[in-house]
N, C-alpha and C positions, 0 to 999 in steps of 0.2 A: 595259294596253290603253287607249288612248281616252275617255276620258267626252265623250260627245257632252249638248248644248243640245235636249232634244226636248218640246213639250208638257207640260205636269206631268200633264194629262189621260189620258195614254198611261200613267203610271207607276199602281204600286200599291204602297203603303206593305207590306200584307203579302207580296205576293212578293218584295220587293226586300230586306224582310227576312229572309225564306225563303233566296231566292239567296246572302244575304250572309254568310248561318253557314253555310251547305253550302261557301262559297268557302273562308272563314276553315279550316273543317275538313277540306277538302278541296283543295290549292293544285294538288296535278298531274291532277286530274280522273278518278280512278282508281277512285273508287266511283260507280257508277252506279245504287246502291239508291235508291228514290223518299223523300219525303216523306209523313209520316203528321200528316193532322190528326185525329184520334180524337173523333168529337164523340158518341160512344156508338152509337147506332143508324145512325151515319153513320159509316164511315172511307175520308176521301179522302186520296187516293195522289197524291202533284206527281211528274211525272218530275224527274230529278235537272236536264235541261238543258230548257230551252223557250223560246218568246219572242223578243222581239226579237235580231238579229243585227248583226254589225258593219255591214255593207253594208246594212241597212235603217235604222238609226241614225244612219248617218250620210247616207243620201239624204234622211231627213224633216229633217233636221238642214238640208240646204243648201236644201230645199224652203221652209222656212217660214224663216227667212232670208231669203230672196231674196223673199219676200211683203213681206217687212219693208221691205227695202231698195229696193225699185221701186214704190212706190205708185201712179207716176204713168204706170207702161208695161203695156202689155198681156201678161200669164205665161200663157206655156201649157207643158202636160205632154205629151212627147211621145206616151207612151200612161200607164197608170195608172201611178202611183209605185212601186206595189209590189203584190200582188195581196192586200189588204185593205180591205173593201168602208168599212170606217169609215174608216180612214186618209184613202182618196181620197175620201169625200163632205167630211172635213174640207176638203181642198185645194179641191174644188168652190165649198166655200161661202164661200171667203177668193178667189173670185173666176178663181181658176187654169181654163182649157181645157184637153181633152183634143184634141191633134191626130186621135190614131188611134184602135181599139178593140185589146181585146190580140189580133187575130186581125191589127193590121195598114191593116187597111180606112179608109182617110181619115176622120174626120166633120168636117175645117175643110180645104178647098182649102189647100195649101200655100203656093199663088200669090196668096192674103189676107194672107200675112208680107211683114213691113216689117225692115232693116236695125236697125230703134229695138226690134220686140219682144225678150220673153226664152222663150227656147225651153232646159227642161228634160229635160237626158234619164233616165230611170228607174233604175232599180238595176239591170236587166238591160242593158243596153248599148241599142246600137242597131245597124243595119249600115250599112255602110262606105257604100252609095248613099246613106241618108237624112243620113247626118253629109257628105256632100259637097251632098248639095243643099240644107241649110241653109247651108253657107258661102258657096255660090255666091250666096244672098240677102242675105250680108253679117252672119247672126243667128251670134255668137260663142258659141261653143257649150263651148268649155274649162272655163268660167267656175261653167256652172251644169249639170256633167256627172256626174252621179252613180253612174256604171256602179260595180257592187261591185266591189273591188281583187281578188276569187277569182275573179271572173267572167275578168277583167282576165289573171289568172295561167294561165286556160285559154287566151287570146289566146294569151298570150306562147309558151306552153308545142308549141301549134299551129303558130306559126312556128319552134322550134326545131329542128322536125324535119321540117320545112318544106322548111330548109336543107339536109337530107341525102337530100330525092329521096323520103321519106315522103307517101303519099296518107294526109289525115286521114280517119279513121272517128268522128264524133260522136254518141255515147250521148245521147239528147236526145228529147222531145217534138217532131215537126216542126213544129208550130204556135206555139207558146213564143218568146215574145219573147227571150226570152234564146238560143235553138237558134239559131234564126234569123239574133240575132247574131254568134254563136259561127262559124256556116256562113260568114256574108260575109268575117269576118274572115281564116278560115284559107283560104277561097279566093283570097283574094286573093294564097297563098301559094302554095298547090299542089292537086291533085284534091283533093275532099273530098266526101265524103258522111254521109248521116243513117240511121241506123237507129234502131228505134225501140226493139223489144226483142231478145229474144234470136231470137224466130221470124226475124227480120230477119236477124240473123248465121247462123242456121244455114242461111238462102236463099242469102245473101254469100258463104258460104262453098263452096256447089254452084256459083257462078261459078267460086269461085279455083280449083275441083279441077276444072274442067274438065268435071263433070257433067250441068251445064245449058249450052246455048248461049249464048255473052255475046250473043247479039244480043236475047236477051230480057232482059235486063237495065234495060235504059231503060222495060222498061213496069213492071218489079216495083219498079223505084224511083224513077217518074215523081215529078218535081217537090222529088227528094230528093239531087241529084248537080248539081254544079257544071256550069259551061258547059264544051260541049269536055273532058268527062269519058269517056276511053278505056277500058270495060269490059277492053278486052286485054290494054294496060297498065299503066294506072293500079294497079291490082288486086297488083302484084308485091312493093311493100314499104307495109303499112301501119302507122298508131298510131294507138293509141284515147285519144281525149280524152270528157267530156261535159261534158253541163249538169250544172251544180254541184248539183242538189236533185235528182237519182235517185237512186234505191236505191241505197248505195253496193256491196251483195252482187249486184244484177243488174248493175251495171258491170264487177263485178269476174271476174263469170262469162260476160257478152258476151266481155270481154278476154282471158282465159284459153281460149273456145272459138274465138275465130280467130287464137291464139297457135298452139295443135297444128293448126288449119287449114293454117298456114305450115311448123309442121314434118314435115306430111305431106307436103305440096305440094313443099318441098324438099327434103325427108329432112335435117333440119336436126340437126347433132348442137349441146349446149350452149352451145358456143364461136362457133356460126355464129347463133345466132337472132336478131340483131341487125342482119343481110346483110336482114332480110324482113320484122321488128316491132320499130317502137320502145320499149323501155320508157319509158313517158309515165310508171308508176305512177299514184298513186290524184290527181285534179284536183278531186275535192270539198271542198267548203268546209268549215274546222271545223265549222261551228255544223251542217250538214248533217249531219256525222261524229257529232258528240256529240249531236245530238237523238235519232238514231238509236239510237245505243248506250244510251242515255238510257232509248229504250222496250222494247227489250231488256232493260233491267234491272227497267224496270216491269213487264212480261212475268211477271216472276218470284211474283209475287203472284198467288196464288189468288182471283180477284176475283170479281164478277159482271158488270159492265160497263165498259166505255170510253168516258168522250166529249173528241174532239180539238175544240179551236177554231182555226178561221181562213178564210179566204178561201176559196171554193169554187173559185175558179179557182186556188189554189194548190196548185204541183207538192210541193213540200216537204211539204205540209200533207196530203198526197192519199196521198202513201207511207207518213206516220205514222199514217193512217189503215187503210191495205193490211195495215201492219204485226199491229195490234190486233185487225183483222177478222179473222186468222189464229188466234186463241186464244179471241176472246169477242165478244160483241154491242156492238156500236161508232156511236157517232151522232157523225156530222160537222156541228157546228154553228159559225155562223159569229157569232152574237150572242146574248146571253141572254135573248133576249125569244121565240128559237126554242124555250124552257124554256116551254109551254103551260101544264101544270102537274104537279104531281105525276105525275099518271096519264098525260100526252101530251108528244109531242117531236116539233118537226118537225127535220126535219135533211135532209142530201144525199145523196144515192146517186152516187156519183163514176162508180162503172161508168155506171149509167143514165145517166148528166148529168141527172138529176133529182131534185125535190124530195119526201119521202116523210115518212107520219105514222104515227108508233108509239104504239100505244094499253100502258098497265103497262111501260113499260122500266123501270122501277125495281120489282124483284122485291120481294115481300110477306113478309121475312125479318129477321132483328135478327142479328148488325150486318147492314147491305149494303155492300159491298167497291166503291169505286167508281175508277177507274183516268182519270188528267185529265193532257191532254199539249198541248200549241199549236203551232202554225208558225211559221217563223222573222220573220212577216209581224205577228203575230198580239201588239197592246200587252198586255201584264202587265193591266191595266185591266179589261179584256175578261175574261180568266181568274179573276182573282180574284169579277167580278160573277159568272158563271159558278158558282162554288162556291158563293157565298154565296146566291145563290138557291137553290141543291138542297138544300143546308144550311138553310135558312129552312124547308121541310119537316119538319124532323125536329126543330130545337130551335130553342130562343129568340133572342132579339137576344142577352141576357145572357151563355148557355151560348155561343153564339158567337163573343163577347168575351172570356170566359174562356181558351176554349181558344188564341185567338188573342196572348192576351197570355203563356204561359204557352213560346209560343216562343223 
């Protein structure tokens, strides 16, 4: 794969050395046992996969680049680079604008771009209106466009079934820059619509069966269904695409429950279920796949706690998080310095969208079993501060040294 040019600030000497004997020992990615730093009264757990992704490696890669290379023109970021709150205050402070916020909402008039700026687009794509109404200003946008190539592959994948008279069904956050895009693009091909979870598909699916009246369908999925989207019609052959960072088990269980939706609806024997759903299979990205499985295997340790790092507004980072909070006490924290101290943690509550402070998360026990995982947003940098401050708790610079070189 790729070795991308990013920051050396972003890397970390010991995950990268971590990574790199898990690689060496592991080339088909088949064990997904975590990492043990044993520091005696500490033992932290690395998930096996974490961290930076191809598609975010290589957006900061053409980001600060392109800082490089135009010193003398105005950069702006269409919305954040990537949903990593250190990443973008970097791009901030080397000058870069933010056109939109990630919800969309302008904060720079569009109609203050010039044919001379450089307008970057994000890891998530963008939709088909906003890359037409950059062009029409003359701002070349090929150049400095970083949509992820998985992102890219859900595109494609969305017109191919496009072609065969398929209304697309996207698995996706309807807020999500990335959903967002994902929607413009495959409208452009055929019906498509957003669901968000499964409750969403089991309502979807009282339309198909004729259970509910489709004329209430425009209010249960206002703002979520393409223009000139036909509840009557539309509705008769679909495929389920999404956004690349959901749960890839809720995808795959949306997908599977209005797969028998169709075979009820038609009485569809084997041979025929193809006349009514596309098989898309699974459109998530590796690194979404293996972070996943990754904490899955972390899972497997009898811990005491979890904490994920990354972005609070990240989707990937929010499900690693869903994951953990199903087996143990879990703090979503996006920087080390939400590390109060021994005794306090402020971190996120993703349900609340809000900020929360936990007094002893670190139980009063020898060892303590601590489980450490990141987003795919989320620099090696970050992580390893992360550990070594928790770690600074419990033993010395030296012992920390020790162990670290004994990798």
């Amino acid at each position: 794969m790729k070795q991308f040019t990013i920051p050396f600030t972003y890397r970390s000497e010991l995950i990268s050395r971590i990574k790199e004997k898990r690689k060496q020992a592991d080339k088909m990615k088949k064990d997904f046992t975590p990492t043990l730093l044993d520091l005696g009264p500490l033992q932290i757990y690395l998930a096996r996969h974490f961290g930076f992704c191809y598609g975010v490696e290589n957006a900061i890669e053409i980001a600060f680049k392109t800082i490089d290379e135009n010193p003398d023109k105005r950069i702006f970021l269409l919305s954040e680079m990537i949903h990593n709150p250190s990443v973008n205050k970097d791009l901030l402070d080397r000058g870069v604008l933010f056109l939109q916020d990630t919800h969309g909402n302008n904060l720079i008039p569009f109609e203050t771009l010039t044919q001379n700026d450089v307008v970057i687009i994000p890891a998530f794509g963008t939709t088909i209106e906003i890359e037409n109404k950059l062009k029409n200003i003359g701002i070349q946008i090929e150049q400095y466009n970083t949509t992820c190539p998985f992102v890219e592959k859900v595109w494609n994948r969305s017109e191919q079934i496009a072609q065969k008279d398929y209304t697309v069904i996207v698995h996706g956050k309807p807020t999500h820059e990335e959903t967002r895009a994902t929607f413009s693009h495959a409208a452009l091909h055929t019906p498509t619509l957003v669901l968000n979870d499964m409750n969403d598909a089991i309502l979807l699916s009282e339309f198909i069966l004729g259970t509910r009246d489709t004329k209430d369908f425009y209010d249960c999925f206002q703002g979520r269904y393409a223009y000139g989207f036909d509840a009557e019609n539309d509705l008769k052959k679909i495929g389920v695409v999404n956004q690349t960072t959901m749960l890839a088990s809720d995808t795959q269980a949306i997908a599977d429950y209005l797969k028998q939706t169709m075979i009820q609806k038609y009485q569809l024997t084997a041979d025929r279920i193809s006349e009514h759903f596309a098989d898309t299979r699974d459109t998530l990205c590796y690194a979404t796949n293996d972070n996943q499985s990754a904490v899955h295997g972390l899972l497997e340790i009898e811990a005491d706690l979890a904490i994920v790092v990354g972005g609070y507004n990240s989707s990937n980072t929010s499900h690693l998080v869903e994951l953990c909070e199903e087996k143990l006490p879990t703090y979503h924290i996006d920087h080390p310095n939400k590390l109060l101290s021994n005794h306090q943690i402020s971190h996120f509550n993703f349900h609340q969208k809000s900020d929360a402070v936990t007094d002893n998360y670190l139980p009063e026990k020898n060892p303590i079993k601590l489980l450490v995982t990141s987003g795919a947003s989320c620099p090696d940098a970050l992580v390893e501060s992360v550990i070594k401050t928790i770690a600074g708790y419990f033993v010395s610079e030296e012992k920390w040294q020790e162990t670290i070189d004994q990798l």
